[in-house]
Each structure stands twice: as C-alpha cells, then as structure tokens.
N, C-alpha and C positions, 0 to 999 in steps of 0.2 A: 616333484615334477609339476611344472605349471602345464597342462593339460589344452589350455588354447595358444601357449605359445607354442608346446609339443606340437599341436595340428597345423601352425603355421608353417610349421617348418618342415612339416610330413609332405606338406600341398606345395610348398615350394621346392622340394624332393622331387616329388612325380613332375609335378611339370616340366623342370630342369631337364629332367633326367641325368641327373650325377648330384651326390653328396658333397663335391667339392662347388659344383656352380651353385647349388643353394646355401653355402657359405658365403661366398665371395658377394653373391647379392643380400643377406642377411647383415653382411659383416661382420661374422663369427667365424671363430675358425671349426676347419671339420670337425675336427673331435667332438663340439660341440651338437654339431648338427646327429652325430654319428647316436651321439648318448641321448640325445630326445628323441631320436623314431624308435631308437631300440627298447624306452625306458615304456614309449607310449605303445606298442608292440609288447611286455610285458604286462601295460597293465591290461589289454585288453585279451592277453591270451591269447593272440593268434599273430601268423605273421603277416602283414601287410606289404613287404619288397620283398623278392628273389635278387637276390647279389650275385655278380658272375664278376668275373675277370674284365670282361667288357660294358656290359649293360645291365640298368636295372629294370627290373620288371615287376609291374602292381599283381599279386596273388589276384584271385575272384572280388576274396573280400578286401584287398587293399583299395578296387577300382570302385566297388559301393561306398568303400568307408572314407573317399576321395571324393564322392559328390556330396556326402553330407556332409563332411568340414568346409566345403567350398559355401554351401547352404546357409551352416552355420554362421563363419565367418562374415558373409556379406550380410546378414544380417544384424552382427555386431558392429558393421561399419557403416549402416545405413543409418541403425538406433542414434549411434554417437554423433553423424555428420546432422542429423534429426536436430539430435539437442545442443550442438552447435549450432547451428542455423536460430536456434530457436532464440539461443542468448545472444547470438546477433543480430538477429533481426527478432524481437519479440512480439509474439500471436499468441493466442487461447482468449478466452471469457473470463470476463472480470467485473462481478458484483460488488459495487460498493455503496454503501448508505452517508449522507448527508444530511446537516441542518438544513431544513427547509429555507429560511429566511437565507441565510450566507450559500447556499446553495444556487437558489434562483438569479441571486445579485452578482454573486462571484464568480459561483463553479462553472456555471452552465456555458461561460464564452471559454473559460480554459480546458473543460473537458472538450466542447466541440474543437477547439483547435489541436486536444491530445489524439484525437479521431481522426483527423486530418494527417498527422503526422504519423500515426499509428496506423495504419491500414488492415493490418492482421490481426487487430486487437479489437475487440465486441466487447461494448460494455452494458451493464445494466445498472441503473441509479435509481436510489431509493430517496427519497427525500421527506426528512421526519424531522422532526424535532426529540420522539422518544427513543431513551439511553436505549443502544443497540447491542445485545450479545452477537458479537460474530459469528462466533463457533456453532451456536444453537438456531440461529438465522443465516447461517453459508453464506456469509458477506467474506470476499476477500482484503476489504478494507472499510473503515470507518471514519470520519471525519469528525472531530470533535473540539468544540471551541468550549476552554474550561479555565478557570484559574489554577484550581490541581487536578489532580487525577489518582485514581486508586494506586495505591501501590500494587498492584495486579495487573495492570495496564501495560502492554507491551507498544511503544510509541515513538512516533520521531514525528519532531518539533517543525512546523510547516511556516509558521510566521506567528504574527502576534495581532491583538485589535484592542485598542482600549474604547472601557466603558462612560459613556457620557451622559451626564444630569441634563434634562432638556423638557423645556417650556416652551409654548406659544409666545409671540411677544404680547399679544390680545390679552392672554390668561397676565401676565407678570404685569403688564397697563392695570390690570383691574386691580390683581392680587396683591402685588409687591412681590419683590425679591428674594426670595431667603439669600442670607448672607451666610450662615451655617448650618451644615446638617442638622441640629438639633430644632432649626426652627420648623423642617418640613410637618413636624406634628402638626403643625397648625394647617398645613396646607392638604391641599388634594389630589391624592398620590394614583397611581395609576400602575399596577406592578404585575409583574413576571410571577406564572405559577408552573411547577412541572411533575409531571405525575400524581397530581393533586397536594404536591404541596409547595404553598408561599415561598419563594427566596428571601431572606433579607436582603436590602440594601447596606453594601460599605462603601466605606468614607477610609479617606485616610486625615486622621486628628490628631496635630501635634507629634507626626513620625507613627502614631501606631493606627492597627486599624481597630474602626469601630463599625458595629452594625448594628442597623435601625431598623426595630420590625413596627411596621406600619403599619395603620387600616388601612388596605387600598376601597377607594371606589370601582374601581373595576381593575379585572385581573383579566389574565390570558395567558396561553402558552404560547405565545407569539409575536417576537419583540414589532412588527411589523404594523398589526394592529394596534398594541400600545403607542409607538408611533405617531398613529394617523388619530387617534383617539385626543394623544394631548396635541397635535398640530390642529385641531379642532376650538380646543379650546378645553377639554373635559380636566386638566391638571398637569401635574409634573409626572415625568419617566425616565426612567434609566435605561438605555437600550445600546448595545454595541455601533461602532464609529460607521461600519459595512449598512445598518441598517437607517442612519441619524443623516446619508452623507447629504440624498437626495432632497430632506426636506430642510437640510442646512443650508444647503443652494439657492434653494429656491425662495428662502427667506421665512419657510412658514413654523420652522422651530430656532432656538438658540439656545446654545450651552450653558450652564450656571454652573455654579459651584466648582468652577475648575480647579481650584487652589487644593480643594479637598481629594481629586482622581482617584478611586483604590486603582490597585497594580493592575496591570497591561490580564488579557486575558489572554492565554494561547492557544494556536490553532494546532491542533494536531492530528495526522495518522496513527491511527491503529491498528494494530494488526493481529490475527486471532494466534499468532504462533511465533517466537522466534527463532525454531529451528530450523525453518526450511521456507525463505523468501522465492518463490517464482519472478524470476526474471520480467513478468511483467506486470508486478507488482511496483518492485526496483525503478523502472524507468517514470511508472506513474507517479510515483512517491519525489523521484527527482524531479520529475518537470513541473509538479504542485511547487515544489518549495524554492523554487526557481523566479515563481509569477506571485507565488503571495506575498 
C-alpha cells in the first residue's frame, strides 16, 4: 500500500461522501478506491467510515485522522509547487570565487547583468587568484582559467583565452626582438609566480611544446601588474589575451613571438560536486558560457 496515495483517496472519500464519486474524480474504478481505505484502515487498526446502505460517515477518529491528511497533504503540495517554482524561476545564495584580473575585466559586467536578470538570486564573489577548494571554502562555484586541470576537477568548459608574448615597443627600439624562444635568455623577462612557485613559460617549437625556465626580474601573482610593469619598459611578459587587450589598444604593449603561441588556455567552472547541480547553479553556468 502506498500510504499517501491511500490518504488521498481516504480525503477524497470524506469529502465526496460516496466511494463511487471519489472514483469517478480519481479516475479509478471503485474497487480501487474500496481496497485503499480499507487496506489504510487495517494498517492503522481502527475504523475510519461507518458504511450504511445510504450514507458514509467519518468514526471520531476518522474526522481527526481527515484533518491531518489534509495537513499532511497540502504540505506535500506546497513543498513540490516550492521546488517547482524554484526551477522555474531560480532564487537562493550563490558563493562563487574568481581570478582576480579576469574577474574585474570580465566577470564583473556579466555578473551584474546575471543580477539584473536574476532578481531572486544573491550572489557573493570572491576574487583571488589563489587555487580555491570549494568544498572546504563553501563556494558553490569556481572560476578557473588553466591549460589542464586535475583529473579530480568536476568542470564545464566556459570559453577559452590564449596566452600572449608582449613587449613595450620602447623596450624592443632598445633591446631588439627575439625571433625565437630560445633567445629570451638573453632578454629581461618579467614572469608569473603562484603560491610561491615560478611557472615556466611555453612555446610551441616545431609542432611540440617546450618550456623555458627563466631568471625573471621581477615576478608577481598578478598578470595585471606584469602587464603594466613591461608596458613601462621593465622587459618582456607573458600574460593572458583578457589581461594584454587594453594596453594592445592603446598602443603601449605589442605581441611577439606569435608564430610560437602555446595552446589556448581554458576558462572553466567548477563545481564542488556532481551529483546534485542546484538549479541555480545551472542557469549561472549557462549564461557565463553564453557571453565568454
């Protein structure tokens, strides 16, 4: 015996008053109806209808045990129209951690437009550069711009940014040009460090990749700063296209070494779990990968 179908059909009993009108509005036939009060009236031990030739009548306890199925019931029907509503219109609070640099450049006009559009959705954003555990930091989502990523990584692919070699044109008038990766030894490099350790630079040489660990002159965890550092004049940098675009405009960096590119880096979500996506996770994850 399903036990809340039994009660629906106990409640559609009483109200009716006849076993055959709580069929015909069920769309079961009686015998149906007949074998779930009586099965639900066994399990409870006691009787809930008085049957007569003419009319039915709720015992004491069938008229108490009629207002808490009703109780019951509408509470099962407010829970589910709840989380209906919810995936159709999606609301709750939503922690999520970003790159600092692609975060200020990029995120920040797409989240305020996902706010806009979103009205029942509160967000909170975190803006790092340092690798984020979800789980252990209660982020519902993470943003991560990487070439790979851990095989432990639960992710979906948001867009992509390739990495760009870049000089002052001041610094290259002085310095000269490298023509190949291998010449930047000689030059003055400027590079990326994270959680205290150096990245190298890659190249792609002849179809495969290679990478160059360099002396940088100055480091940072902040492609931003490196950046502003060789549009200064301080040497060469490698810093993603998101970070490169402003000061390619404006004339105060240029690209080198294009011929060499290593592969595209990609942008991706993360997410602490994938058994069970909240709906409005879903929507924020769609509307990112929509605009990047």
């Amino acid at each position: 015996m399903n036990r809340l179908d039994a009660m629906n059909t106990f409640v559609h009993v009483a109200e009716l008053g006849s076993f055959a009108a709580a069929a015909a509005k069920l769309g079961v036939a009686r015998s149906v109806v007949t074998r779930q009060v009586a099965a639900l009236e066994d399990h409870l031990h006691v009787k809930l209808i008085i049957r007569t030739t003419r009319r039915l009548t709720l015992t004491s306890t069938g008229s108490s045990y009629l207002e808490q199925c009703r109780k019951i019931l509408e509470l099962i029907e407010t829970t589910e129209t709840q989380i209906t509503q919810d995936r159709l219109t999606p609301r709750g609070h939503l922690r999520i951690g970003v790159p600092l640099s692609f975060g200020l450049k990029k995120l920040v006009p797409l989240l305020l437009e996902f706010c806009a559009a979103y009205p029942e959705i509160s967000l909170n954003t975190d803006f790092t550069d340092h690798r984020q555990h979800l789980i252990a930091e209660g982020l519902d989502l993470g943003i991560r711009i990487s070439a790979r990523l851990d095989p432990s990584d639960i992710a979906r692919k948001l867009g992509s940014s390739r990495l760009l070699t870049l000089a002052s044109p001041d610094y290259l008038a002085h310095y000269g040009c490298p023509q190949h990766p291998d010449e930047l030894a000689a030059h003055t490099c400027l590079g990326y460090v994270q959680q205290g350790h150096t990245r190298p630079w890659e190249f792609c040489v002849e179809g495969r990749s290679q990478h160059l660990y360099l002396p940088f002159r100055l480091q940072a965890n902040n492609g931003e700063a490196l950046a502003e550092a060789a549009a200064r004049g301080l040497g060469i940098t490698v810093t993603p296209d998101f970070v490169a675009q402003d000061y390619l405009a404006a004339g105060r960096l240029v690209t080198i070494l294009e011929a060499f590119a290593p592969p595209d880096l990609g942008i991706f979500a993360l997410l602490p779990s994938a058994r069970y996506i909240p709906q409005r996770v879903r929507v924020l994850i769609t509307f990112l990968s929509t605009r990047i």
